[in-house]
C-alpha positions as CSV (number, residue, x, y, z in Angstrom):
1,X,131.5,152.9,121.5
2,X,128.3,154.3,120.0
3,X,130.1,153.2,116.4
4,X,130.4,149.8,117.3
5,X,126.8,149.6,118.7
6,X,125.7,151.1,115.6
7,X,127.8,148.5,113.2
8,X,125.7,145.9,115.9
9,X,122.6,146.8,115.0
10,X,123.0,147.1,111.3
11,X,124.5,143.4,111.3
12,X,121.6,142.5,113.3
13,X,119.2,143.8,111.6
14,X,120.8,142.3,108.1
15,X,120.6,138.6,109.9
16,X,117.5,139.1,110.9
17,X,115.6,140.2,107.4
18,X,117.8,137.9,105.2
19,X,118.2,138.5,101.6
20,X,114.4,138.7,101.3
21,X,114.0,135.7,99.2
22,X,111.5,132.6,100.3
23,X,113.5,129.2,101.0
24,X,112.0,127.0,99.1
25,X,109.5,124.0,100.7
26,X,111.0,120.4,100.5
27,X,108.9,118.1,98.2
28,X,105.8,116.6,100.0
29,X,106.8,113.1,100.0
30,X,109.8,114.0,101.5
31,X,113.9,113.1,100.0
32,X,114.2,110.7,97.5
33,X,117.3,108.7,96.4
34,X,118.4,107.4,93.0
35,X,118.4,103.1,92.8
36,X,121.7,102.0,92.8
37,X,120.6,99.9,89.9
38,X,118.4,101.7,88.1
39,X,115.1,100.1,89.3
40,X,111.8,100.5,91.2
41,X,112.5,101.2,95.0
42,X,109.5,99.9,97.4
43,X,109.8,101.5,100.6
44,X,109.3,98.8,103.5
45,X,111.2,100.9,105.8
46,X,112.9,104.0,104.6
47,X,115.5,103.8,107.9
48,X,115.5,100.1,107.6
49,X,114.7,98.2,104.3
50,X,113.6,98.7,100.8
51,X,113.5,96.3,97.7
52,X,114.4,97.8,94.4
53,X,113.1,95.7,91.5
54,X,115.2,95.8,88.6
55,X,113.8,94.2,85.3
56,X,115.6,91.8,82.7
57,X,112.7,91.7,80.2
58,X,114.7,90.0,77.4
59,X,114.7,86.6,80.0
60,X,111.4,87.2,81.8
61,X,113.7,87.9,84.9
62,X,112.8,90.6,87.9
63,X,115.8,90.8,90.7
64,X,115.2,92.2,94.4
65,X,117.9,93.9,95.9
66,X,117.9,94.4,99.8
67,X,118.6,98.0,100.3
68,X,119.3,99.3,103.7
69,X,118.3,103.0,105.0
70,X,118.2,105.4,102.4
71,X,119.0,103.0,100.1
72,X,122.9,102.2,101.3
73,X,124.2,99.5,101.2
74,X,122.7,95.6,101.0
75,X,120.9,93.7,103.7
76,X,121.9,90.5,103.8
77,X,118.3,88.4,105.0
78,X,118.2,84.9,106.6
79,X,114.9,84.5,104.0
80,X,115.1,82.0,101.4
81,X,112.0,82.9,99.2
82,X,109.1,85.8,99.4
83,X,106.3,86.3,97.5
84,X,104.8,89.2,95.3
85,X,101.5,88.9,94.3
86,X,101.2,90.7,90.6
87,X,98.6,91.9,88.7
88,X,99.1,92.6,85.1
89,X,96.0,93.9,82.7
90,X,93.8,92.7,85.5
91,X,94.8,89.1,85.7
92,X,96.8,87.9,89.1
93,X,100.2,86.3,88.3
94,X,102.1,85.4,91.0
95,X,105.8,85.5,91.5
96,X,108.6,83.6,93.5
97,X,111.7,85.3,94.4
98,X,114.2,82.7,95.6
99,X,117.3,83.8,97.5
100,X,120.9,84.0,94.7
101,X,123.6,82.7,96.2
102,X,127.1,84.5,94.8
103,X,130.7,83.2,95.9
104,X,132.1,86.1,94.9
105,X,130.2,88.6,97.8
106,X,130.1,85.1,100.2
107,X,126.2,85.3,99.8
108,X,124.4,82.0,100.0
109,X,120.7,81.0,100.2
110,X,119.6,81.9,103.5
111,X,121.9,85.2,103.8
112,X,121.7,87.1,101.0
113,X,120.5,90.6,99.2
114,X,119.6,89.5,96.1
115,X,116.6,87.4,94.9
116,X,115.0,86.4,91.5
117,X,111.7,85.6,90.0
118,X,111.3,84.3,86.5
119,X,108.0,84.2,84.5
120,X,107.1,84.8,80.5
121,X,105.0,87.7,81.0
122,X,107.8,89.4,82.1
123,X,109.0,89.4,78.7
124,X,106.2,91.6,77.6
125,X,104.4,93.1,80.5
126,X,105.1,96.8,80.7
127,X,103.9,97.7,84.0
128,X,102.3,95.8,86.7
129,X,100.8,96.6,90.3
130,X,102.8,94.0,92.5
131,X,102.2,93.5,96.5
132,X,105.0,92.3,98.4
133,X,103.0,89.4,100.5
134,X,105.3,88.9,103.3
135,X,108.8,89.6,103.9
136,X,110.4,89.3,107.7
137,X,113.4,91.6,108.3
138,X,115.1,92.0,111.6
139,X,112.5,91.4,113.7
140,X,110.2,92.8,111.8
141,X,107.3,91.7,109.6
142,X,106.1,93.6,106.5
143,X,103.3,92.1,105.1
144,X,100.5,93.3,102.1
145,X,103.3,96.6,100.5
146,X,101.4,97.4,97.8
147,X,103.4,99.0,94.5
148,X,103.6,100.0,90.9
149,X,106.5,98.8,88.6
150,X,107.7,100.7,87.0
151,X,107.3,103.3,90.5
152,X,105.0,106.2,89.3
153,X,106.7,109.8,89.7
């Protein structure tokens, strides 16, 4: 008996000291998950909704995905257009993204996860600050999301 209470308190006092080491701290801005596409994630709603702007600079074209939670999956949104208000080297230049229909997913304009904007300083611009104006998801309304493109680590 006194062997087995002995073997108890050496395991318990192993558990209880660990292996000594510190566990190390999570980053401060918390998890972070790779674009599925390679672009700039804005964060509306990290359990809800985030845009990731991927860029075509070759034909001036920037594409929105609707990303759900964590970045899974597509959110299919009853929006046709939204706006992002740009600003590149100090001058504004607006953009329209307008709703991409594809047969081949069954999206159409008015329910879909994709959108596009098209504009010549695309084709040049580097990096821009871009605020989302106003986009209405589920219910909810997100409206002045500020950003850098490319996203700053």
């Amino acid at each position: 008996m006194k062997k087995i209470l002995v073997l108890l308190n050496v395991l318990a006092l192993t558990l209880w000291t660990g292996c000594g080491e510190k566990a190390e701290k999570p980053a401060a801005h918390g998890h972070h998950h790779e674009a599925p596409h390679g672009g700039t994630v804005v964060a509306l709603d990290h359990e809800i909704i985030n845009v990731e702007f991927v860029l075509d600079a070759a034909a001036g074209k920037l594409t929105a995905y609707m990303l759900g939670g964590h970045l899974h999956g597509f959110v299919r949104l009853p929006v046709e257009s939204f706006e992002v208000a740009a600003e590149v080297a100090g001058q504004p230049q607006p953009l329209l993204f307008k709703a991409v229909a594809n047969a081949a997913t069954g999206e159409k304009v008015g329910d879909t996860a994709q959108y596009e904007a098209s504009a010549d300083w695309l084709k040049t611009a580097k990096t821009f600050k871009g605020t989302i104006r106003s986009l209405a998801v589920r219910g909810k309304n997100f409206e002045g999301v500020a950003f850098d493109f490319p996203e700053k680590p």
